[in-house]
N, C-alpha and C positions, 0 to 999 in steps of 0.2 A: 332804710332807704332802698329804693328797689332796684334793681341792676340793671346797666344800661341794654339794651337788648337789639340784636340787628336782623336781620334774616336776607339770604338771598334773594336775588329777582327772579322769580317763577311766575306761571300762570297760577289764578286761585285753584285749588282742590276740587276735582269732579266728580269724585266719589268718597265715599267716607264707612270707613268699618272699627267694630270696636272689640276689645279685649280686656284681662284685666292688667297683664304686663304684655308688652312687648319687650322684644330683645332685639338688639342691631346686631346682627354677622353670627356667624356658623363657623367658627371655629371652637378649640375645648372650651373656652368659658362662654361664649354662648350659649351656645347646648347643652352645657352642665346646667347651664342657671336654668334653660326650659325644662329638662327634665325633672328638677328636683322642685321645682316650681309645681311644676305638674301632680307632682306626688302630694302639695300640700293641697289641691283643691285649684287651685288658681285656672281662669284659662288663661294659655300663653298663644302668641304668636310672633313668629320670628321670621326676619325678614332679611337679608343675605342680597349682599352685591352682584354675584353671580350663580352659581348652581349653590347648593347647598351644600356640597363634596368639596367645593373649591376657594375655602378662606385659607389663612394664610397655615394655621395646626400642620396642613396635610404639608408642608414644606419641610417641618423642621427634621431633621436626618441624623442630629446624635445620641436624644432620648430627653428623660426625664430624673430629674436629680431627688434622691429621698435615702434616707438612713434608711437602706433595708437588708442591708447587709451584716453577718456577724462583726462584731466589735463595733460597728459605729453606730455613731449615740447623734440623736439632733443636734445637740451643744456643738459637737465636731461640725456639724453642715452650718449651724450660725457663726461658727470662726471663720469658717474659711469665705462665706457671704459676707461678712461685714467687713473681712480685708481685702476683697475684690470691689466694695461699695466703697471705699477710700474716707471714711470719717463720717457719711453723709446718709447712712442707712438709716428707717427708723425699726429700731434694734426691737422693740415692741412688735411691730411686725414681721420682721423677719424670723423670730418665733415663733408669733401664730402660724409661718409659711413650712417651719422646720419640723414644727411636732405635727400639726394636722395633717403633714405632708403624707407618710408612710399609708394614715391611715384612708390616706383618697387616694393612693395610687390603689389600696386596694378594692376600693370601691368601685374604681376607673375598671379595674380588673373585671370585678364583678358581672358589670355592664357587658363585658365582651372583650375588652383588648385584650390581646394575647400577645406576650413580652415572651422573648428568646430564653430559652431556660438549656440549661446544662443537663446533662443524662441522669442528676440526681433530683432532678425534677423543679431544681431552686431558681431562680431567675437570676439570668447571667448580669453581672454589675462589672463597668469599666470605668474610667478615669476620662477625664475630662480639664482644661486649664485652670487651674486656681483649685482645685480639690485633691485634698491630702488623701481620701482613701476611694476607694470604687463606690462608687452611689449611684452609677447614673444606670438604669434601667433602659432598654430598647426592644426594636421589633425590629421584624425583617433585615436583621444588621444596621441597614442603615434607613429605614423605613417607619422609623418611629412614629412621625405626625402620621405619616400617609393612616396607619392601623390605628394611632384615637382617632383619628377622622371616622375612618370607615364602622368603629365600633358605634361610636356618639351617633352618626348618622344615622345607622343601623336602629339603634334605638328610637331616635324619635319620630323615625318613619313609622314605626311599629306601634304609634299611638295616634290616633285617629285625632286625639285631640289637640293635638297641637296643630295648628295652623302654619303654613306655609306661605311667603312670598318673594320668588328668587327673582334673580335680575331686577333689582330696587334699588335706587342711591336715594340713601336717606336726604331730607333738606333740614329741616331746622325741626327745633324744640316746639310744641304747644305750652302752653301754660293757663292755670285758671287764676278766676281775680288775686287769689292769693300768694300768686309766684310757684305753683306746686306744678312739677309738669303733668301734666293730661294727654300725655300724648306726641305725635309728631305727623310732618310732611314730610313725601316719599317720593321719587318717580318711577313708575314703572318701566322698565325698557320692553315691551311686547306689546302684547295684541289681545283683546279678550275685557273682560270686564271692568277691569284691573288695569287701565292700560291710563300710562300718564302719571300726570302729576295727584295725587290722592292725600285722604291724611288718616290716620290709624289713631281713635280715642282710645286712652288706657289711662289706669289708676296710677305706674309707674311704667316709667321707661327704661329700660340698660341696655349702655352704649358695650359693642363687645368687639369691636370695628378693626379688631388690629394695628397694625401701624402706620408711618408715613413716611417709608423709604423712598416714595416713588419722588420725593423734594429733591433729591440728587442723582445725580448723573445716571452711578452704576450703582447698585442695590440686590442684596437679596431678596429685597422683598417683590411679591406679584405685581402684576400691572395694577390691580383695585386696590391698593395700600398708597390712597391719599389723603391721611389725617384727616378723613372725614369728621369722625366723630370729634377728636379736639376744634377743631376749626367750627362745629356745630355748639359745641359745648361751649367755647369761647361766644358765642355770637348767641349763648343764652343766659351770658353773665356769669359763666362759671369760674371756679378757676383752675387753673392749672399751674404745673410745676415742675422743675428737673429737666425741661424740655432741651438745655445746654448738653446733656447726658445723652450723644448718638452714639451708639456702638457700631466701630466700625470693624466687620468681621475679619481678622487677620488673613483668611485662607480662601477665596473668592477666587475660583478661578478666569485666567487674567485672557481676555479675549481677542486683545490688539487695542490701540491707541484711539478708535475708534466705536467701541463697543459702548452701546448704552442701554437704559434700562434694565428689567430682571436679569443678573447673571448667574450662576451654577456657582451654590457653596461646596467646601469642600469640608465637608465637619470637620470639627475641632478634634472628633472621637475618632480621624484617621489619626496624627499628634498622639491620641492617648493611646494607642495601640503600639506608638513607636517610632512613626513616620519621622522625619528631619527637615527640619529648615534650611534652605543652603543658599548660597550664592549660585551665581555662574561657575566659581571657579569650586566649587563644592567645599566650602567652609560651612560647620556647623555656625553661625552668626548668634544665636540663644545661649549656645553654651558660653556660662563663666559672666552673663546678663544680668542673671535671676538664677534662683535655687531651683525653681523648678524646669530653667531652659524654655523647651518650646514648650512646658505647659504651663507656664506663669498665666495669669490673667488676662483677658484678650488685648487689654488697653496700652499691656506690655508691650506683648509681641507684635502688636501691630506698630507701635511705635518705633520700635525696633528694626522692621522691614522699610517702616519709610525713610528713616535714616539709612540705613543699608543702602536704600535706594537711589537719597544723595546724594551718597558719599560716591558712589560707584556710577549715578549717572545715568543707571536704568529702570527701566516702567514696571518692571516687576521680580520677583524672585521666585523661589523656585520649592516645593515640597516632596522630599524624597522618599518611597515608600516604596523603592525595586526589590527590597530587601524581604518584603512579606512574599514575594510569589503570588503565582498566580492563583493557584486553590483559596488562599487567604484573601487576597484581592474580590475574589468571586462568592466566596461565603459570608464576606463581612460587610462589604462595603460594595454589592452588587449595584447598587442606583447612579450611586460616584464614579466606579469605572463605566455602565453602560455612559454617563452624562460625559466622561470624559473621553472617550471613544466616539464618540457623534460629534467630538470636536475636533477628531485627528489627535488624540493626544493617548497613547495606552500606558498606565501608570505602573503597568507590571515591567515593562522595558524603558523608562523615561521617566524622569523626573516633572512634576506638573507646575506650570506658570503659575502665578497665584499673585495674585495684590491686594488688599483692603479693600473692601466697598462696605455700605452703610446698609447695616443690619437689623439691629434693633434700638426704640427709643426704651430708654430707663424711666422719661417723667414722661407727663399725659395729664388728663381729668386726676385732679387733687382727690384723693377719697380719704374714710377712717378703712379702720378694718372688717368695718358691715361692708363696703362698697359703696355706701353715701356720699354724693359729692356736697358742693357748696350751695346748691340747687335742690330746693326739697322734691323728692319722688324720682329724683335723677340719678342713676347709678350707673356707674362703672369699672369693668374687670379686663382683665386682661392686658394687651400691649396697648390700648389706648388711655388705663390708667395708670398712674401715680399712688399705688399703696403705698412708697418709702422702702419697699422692699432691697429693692436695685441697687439705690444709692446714687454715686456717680460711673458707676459700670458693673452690669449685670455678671453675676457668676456663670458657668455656662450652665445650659440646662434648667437653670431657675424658671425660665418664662412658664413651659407646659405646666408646671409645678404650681405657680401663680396662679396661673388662669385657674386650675383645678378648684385651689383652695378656696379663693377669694369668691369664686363663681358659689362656690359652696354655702358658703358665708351668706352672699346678698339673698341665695335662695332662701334658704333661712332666716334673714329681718323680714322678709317677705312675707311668707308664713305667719310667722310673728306678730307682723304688723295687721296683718289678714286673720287672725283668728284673734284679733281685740279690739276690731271694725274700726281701724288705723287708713285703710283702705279702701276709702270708699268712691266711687263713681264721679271724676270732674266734672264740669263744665267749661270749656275752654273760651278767655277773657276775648274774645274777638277783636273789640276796641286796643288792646294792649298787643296784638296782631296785627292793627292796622296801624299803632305810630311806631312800629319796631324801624329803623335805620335797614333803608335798602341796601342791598350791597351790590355793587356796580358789574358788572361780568368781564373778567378779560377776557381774549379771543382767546381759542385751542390753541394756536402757536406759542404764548407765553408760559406752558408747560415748557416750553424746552430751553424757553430763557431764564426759568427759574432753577430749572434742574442746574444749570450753567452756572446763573452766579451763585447755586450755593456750594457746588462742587468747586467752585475755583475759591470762594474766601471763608467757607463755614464748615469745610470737610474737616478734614485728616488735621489740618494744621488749620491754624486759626492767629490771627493776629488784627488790632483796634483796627490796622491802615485795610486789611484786608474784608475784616467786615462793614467795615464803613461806604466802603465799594460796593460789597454784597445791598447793605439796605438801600443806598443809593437809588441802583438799579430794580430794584423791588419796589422801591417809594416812587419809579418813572413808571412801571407796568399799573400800579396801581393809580395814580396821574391817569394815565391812557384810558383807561375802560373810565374813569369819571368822565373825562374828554366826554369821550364816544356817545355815552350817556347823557350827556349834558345837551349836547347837538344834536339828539336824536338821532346816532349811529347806532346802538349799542347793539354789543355781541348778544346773539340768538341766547335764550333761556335753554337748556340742553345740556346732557352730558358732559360732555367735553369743558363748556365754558362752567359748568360750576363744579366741576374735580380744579380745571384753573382756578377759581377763587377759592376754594378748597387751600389750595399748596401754595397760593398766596399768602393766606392769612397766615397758615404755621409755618410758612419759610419767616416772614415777617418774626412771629411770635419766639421762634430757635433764637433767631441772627440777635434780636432786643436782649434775650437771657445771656445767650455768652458772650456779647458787648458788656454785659456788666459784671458778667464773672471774670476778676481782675486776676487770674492765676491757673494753673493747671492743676486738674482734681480727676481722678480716675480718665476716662476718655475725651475729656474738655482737652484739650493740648493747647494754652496759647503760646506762642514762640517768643512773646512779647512778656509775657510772665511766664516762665520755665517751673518755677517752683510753689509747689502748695502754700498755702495761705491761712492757717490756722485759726488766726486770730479773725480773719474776717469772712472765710469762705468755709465753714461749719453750719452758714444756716442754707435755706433754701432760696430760691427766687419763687414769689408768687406772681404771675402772672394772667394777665386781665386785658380786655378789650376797653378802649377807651369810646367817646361819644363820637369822637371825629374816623373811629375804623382803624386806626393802629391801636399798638399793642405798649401795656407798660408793665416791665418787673418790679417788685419791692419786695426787699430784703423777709423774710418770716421773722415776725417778733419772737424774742427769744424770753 
């Protein structure tokens, strides 16, 4: 049977160009898949939300995680990943993520990143929450993404044949008579040939889109991290999974009662270097928690702060780190103190505010360990998939690690598939483009009602009465744009209105999975269910678009 299929409301396509993959977004698994794509013969073009410099990679500030240190073995990196994923990891993968890992950071190397190294030349390794030994590799102290950015970048400008196209918001999947995608619709944000709504044929597609923090309120993530790609990928029959799995970063710093959108993380690798968690009245609050205190796993510590916060009645707490000085301050963690100094706050004399906000998703686009999703020619890597890595809450440092490997991977069934004429040239089903399910547009203002009700019933804490509320008011925004539509108001085709039905669909598709996850499982917290659930909460939720435009989970057959 073929899968139900929707697409947004746009103008038809004005222009049209072709490739043999395309790739969505510019961050490390993007880029990896183009370059190594590239190496096999393939042409590729990749296509990026905003500059090509600016996916979400260049953000991350504590490093990347891989046994490359004396005495530690992969085996050590899959213990401490499968007990940060809480029962829920696929252990299979997280293997493939463990061993191949070492040998792509050197690859990564290769390419250009340049990792901080010690006077004996070796690459400096520190600790991070939930890791028993030093693994995690960094740059510029705390500038890690920022330099694979700039390396990955570096590289594929340096090849004429990669194709470029920045400032794009992808629209929907293409497909040929057979369900195989061919391709995608795009919009151009500028001026030039290129400008508008277009569509880009290719043999395969990979989504590499990052994530969808910008669903709630306060987020580390960028302004362009609106679960594009899941919200595409659902709305081409895909499926997806895990999406109950929000991590919500324990150490965000905390900007007043009013602050929304992107906020300023405070790595986790301040924490591993020594920093402390404290109250107002300077209680260490981790210690005597967890064995490992403030470096238990993040789903801990953040848990910990919100109860802290409670019980005590205040909007944030507090990370203490006057102890390193200012030389240390300034050698390790230059980006964090400039970030925290442009807020009035200097972390050499004062302890820094800090509160939870939502960081990274653990599920996404369903894949194996090639990157194939449930959608033939459809692939995805990175923080918009679900390889099972994660679990129910990502270890720190796993993501850059992920994107790496897996990005590795797809490029390689690619190849593969392309040197056994697996690959060959579609034809996009146009008919099956013309009865796809319109999707309605809400107006740009319901971005901020969405952010609202998910930070008020589907954040940190989570309970049936409080999400019930949440989809309520979701299932009335999505009411409203059919209205509108229906009367012939409806919101303008545009940016704005289709990143809102973007954060519609995957607020929707979150709020539907952890309504049915009856228990608390790594960063799932419900208050209504405190305690894990064994016997029933070991499988996944698979997760689908229905005919009528909502979303349904069902249990994965065991």
């Amino acid at each position: 049977m073929s899968a139900v299929t929707h697409r947004l409301t746009a103008p038809a396509p004005g222009w049209t160009t072709d490739t043999d993959v395309v790739v969505v977004g510019s961050g490390v698994a993007g880029l990896t898949v183009a370059l190594n794509a590239r190496k096999a013969g393939l042409r590729v073009l990749v296509v990026t939300k905003a500059m090509l410099d600016e996916g979400s990679t260049r953000w991350a500030q504590g490093g990347i995680a891989a046994a490359l240190g004396e005495g530690d073995t992969p085996e050590q990196h899959l213990a401490d990943t499968l007990v940060a994923g809480a029962g829920v990891c696929d252990e299979d993968a997280v293997r493939t993520l463990v061993t191949e890992g070492p040998d792509a950071v050197r690859r990564l190397i290769a390419v250009g990143a340049a990792f901080d190294r010690g006077t004996d030349g070796a690459i400096l390794l520190t600790r991070e929450g939930g890791h028993h030994r030093n693994r995690i590799a960094h740059a510029g102290g705390d500038a890690t993404g920022a330099e694979i950015s700039r390396a990955l970048v570096e590289a594929v400008r340096q090849d004429p044949e990669v194709e470029l196209i920045e400032h794009a918001l992808v629209l929907d999947l293409l497909t040929d008579a057979d369900g195989h995608a061919a391709g995608l619709t795009l919009h151009v944000m500028g001026e030039g040939q290129r400008d508008g709504v277009g569509a880009v044929l290719a043999r395969a597609v990979v989504l590499a889109t990052g994530g969808m923090g910008q669903v709630f309120s306060a987020t580390t993530n960028p302004t362009v991290s609106t679960g594009d790609g899941v919200a595409l990928a659902l709305r081409a029959g895909a499926e997806v999974t895990d999406l109950e799995f929000v991590q919500f970063h324990p150490t965000v710093l905390w900007l007043g009662p009013d602050a929304h959108g992107q906020q300023p993380l405070i790595s986790e690798a301040v924490r591993g270097e020594g920093a402390h968690l404290v109250d107002a009245d300077g209680v260490r609050f981790m210690v005597g928690r967890h064995e490992l205190a403030e470096l238990a796993p993040r789903d801990i510590v953040a848990k910990e702060i919100t109860r802290r916060m409670q019980l005590q009645g205040t909007r944030h707490m507090y990370l203490d780190g006057r102890h390193f000085g200012a030389a240390m301050w300034e050698r390790r963690f230059p980006t964090i103190l400039a970030s925290c100094r442009s807020h009035g706050i200097d972390p050499v004399t004062e302890p820094i505010p800090i509160a939870p906000a939502a960081h990274y998703a653990s599920g996404g686009v369903r894949t194996d360990r090639r990157g194939r999703t449930s959608v033939p020619g459809l692939y995805a890597c990175g923080e918009v998939a679900c390889t099972g890595v994660h679990g129910a809450n990502r270890l720190a440092s796993n993501s850059l690690l992920e994107g790496l490997v897996f990005a590795e991977r797809i490029a390689a069934d690619l190849a593969a598939r392309h040197a056994a004429g697996e690959l060959p040239a579609r034809a996009v089903d146009a008919a099956a483009a013309r009865a796809a399910h319109p999707v309605p547009l809400p107006a740009p203002e319901a971005r901020a009602e969405i952010q609202r009700l998910m930070s008020r019933g589907a954040g940190v804490l989570r309970s049936a009465a409080s999400m019930a509320a949440t989809a309520q008011g979701l299932a009335l925004l999505a009411e409203q744009a059919r209205t509108d539509a229906a009367e012939q108001k409806p919101a303008d085709p545009r940016v704005e209105t289709w990143e809102a039905a973007n954060l519609l669909l995957v607020a929707d598709a979150l709020v539907t999975a952890a309504a049915q996850r009856e228990e608390t499982r790594g960063c799932h917290w419900r208050e209504d269910f405190p305690e894990r659930d064994d016997a029933h909460g070991l499988r996944h939720l698979i997760t689908t678009l229905t005919a009528s435009g909502g979303t349904v989970s069902t249990p994965e057959e065991q």
